[in-house]
N, C-alpha and C positions, 0 to 999 in steps of 0.2 A: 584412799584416794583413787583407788581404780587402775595403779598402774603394777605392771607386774615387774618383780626383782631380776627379771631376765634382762628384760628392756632395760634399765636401767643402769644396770655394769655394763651391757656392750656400750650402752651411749658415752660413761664413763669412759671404755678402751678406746673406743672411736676418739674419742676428744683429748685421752689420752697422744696417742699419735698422730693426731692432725698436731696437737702441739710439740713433741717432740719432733715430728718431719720437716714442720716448716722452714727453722733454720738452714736446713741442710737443701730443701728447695734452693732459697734465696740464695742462700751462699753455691749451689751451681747456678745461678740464672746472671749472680756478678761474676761468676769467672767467664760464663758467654760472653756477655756485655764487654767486657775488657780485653778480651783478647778478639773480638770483632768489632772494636769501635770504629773503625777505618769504612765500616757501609756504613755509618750513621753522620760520619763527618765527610760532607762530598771536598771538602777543602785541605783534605789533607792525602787525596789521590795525590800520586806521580804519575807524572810523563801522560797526563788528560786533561786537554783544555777544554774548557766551555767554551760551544762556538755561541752563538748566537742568530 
């Protein structure tokens, strides 16, 4: 097929650790998300009123 055994185990480890990494991305991106949800909800500011 023209491809070499080298290329193909790094692609393997590469895709190896893109899948093992991802949950642990996700899983820091909802502990940002929830312990800063207070800038995404303007409705749940204190002591800030919208003027108009």
């Amino acid at each position: 097929m023209g491809v070499k055994t080298r290329h193909v185990r790094l692609s393997f480890i590469y895709l190896s650790f893109l899948t093992f990494g991802s949950p642990i991305f996700a899983y820091l991106v909802l502990i940002f998300w929830r312990r800063h949800s207070r800038i995404w909800k303007p409705w749940l500011w204190r002591g800030r009123k919208l003027e108009l």
